[in-house]
Every structure is written in structure tokens, then in C-alpha cells.
Residue frames relative to the residue before (quaternion, step in Angstrom):
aa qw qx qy qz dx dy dz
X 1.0000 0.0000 0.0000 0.0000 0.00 0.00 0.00
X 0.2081 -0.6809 0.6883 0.1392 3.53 -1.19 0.72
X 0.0152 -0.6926 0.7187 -0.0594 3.18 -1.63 0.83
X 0.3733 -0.6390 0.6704 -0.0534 3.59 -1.62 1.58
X 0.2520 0.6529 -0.7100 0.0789 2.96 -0.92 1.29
X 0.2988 -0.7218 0.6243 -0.0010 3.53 -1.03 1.96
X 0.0304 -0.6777 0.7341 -0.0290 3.49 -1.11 0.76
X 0.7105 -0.3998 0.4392 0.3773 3.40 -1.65 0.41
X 0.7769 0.1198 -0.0352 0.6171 3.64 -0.04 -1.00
X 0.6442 -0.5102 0.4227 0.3821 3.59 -1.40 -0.21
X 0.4398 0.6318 -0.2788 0.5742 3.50 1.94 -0.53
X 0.8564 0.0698 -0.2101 0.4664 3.39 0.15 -0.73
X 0.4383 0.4424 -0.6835 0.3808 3.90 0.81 0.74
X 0.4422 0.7277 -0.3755 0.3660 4.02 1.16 -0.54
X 0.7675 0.4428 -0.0928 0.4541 3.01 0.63 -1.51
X 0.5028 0.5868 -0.3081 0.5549 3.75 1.43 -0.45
X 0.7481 0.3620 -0.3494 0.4327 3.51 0.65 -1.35
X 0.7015 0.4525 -0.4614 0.3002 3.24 0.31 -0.62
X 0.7201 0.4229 -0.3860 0.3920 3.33 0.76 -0.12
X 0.2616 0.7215 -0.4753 0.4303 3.55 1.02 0.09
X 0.7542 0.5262 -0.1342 0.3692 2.76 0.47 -2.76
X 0.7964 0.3823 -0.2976 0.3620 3.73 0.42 -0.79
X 0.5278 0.5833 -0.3876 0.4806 3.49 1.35 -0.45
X 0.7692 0.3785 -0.3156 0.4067 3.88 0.77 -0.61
X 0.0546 -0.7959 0.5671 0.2047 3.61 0.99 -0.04
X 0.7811 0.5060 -0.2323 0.2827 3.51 0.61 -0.83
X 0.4883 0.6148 -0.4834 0.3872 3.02 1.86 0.98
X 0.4789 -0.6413 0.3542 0.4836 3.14 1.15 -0.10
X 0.6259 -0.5728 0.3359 0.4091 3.71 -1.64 -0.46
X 0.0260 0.8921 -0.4456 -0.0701 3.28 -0.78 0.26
X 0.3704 -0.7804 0.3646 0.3475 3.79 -0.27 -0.14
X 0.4735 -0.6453 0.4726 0.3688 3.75 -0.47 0.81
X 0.2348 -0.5708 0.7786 0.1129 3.51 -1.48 0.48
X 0.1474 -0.7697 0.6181 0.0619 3.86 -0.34 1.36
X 0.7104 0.3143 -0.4054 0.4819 3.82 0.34 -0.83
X 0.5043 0.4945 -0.5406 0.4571 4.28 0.76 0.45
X 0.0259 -0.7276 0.5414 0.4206 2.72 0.90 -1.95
X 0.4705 0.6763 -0.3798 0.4207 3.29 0.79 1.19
X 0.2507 -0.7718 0.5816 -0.0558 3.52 -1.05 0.70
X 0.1409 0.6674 -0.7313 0.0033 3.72 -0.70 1.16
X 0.3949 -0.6541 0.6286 0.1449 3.11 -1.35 1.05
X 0.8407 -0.3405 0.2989 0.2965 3.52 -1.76 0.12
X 0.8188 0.3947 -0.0838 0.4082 3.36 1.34 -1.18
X 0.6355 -0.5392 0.1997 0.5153 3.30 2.09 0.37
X 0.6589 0.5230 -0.2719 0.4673 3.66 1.05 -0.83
X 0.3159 -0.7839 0.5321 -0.0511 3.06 -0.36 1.77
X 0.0574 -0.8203 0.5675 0.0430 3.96 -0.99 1.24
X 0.0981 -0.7523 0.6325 0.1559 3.43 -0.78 1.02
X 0.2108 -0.8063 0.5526 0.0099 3.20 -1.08 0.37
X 0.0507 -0.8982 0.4356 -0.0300 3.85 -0.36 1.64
X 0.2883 -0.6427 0.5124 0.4912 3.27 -1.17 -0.71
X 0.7354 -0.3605 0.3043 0.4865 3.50 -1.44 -0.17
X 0.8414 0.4218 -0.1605 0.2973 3.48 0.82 -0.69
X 0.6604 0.5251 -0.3692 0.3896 2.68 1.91 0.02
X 0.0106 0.9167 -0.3968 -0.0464 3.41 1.57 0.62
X 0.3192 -0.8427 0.4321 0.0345 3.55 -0.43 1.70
X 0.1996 -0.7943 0.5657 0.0963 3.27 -0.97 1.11
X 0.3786 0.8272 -0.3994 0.1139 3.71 0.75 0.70
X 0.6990 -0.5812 0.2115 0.3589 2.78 1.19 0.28
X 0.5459 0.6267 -0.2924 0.4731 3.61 1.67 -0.69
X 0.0376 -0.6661 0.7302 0.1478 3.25 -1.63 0.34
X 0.4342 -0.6284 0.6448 -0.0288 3.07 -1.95 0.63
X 0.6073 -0.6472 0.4412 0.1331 3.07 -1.16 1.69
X 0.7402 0.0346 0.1817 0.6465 3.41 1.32 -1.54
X 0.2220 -0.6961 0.6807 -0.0520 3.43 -0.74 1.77
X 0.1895 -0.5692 0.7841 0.1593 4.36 -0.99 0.92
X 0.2257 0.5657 -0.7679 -0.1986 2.78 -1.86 -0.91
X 0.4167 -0.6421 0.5939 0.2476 3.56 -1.44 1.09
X 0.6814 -0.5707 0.3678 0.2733 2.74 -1.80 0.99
X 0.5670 0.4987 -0.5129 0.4085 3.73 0.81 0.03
X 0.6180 0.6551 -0.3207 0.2934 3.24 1.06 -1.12
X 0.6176 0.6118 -0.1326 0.4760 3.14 1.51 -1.55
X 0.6522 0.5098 -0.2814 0.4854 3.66 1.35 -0.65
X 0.8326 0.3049 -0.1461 0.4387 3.17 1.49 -0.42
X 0.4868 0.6970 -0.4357 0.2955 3.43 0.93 0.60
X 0.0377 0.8091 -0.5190 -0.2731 3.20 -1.10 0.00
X 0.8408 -0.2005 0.0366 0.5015 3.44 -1.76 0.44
X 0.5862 0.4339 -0.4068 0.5501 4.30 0.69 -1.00
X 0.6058 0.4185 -0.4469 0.5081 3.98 0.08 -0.74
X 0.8472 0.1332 -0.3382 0.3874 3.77 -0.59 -0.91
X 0.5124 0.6714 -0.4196 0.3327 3.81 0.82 0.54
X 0.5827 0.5788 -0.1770 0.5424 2.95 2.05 -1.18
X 0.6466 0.5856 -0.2520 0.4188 3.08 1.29 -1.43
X 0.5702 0.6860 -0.2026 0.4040 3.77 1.39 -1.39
X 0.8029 0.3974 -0.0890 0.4354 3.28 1.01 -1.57
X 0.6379 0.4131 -0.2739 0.5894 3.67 1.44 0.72
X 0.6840 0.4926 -0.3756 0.3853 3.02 1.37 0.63
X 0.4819 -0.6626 0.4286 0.3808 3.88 -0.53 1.07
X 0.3292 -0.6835 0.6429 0.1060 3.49 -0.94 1.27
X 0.8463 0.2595 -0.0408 0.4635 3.72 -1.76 0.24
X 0.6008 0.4687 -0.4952 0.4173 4.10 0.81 0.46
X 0.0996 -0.8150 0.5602 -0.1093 2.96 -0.83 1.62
């Protein structure tokens, strides 16, 4: 599983993962990859982690998109469109 977590700055999409990261204990441990900005944890389920501006065009999509509440204070309609189009539709 992939999972997106977008924060205003890259500091506070950071700050988002780590909380994520502690609420799920049951991903297990893993070690951040800062110059990816990315994180695969013990159980396979890789977390990248952005800012609003660095709005990625790679082509991936993602089971489960966060966004901190600054992030969420700042977005506009193109952000949650960008945000929309990297997310896996219809997995149940």
C-alpha cells in the first residue's frame, strides 16, 4: 500500500508523518529516506510525504492521501484536484 501525506511546507508534511506513523503502530519500524522523502515501514506500505508546492507528477497513486490541517488551510481547488488525481478510486 502507498500512502501521501502533503503538508504546507516539507516541515510540516514531516511533521504530519510522524504523526500518522505513531497512530499506526501496526506499521511497524522503519527509517525515513529524507532526500526521497519517503518511508517504507516493516509491513511493506510505503509513505511519501510532500509539500503543497511540491505537487508531484509521477505518476503513482495512493490508497490513502492525509493532508495537515495547515495544509488544508491552504489549498486551493488546483491543490485538492491534484490531490484527487493520485488517489486510487473504487478499492474496497
Amino acid at each position: 500500500m502507498k500512502v501521501l501525506i502533503v503538508g504546507y511546507t516539507k516541515h510540516d508534511a514531516y511533521d504530519e508523518l510522524k504523526m500518522y506513523w505513531s497512530c499506526r503502530k501496526y506499521l511497524g519500524n522503519g527509517k525515513p529516506n529524507y532526500n526521497r522523502q519517503q518511508l517504507i515501514t516493516e509491513s511493506n506500505v510505503t509513505i511519501d510525504w510532500v509539500s503543497l508546492k511540491q505537487h508531484i507528477k509521477d505518476g503513482f497513486q495512493y490508497g490513502e492521501v492525509h493532508a495537515s490541517s495547515l495544509a488544508l488551510k491552504h489549498m486551493k481547488p488546483s491543490d485538492l484536484e491534484w490531490i484527487q488525481s493520485l488517489m486510487i478510486m473504487g478499492d474496497d
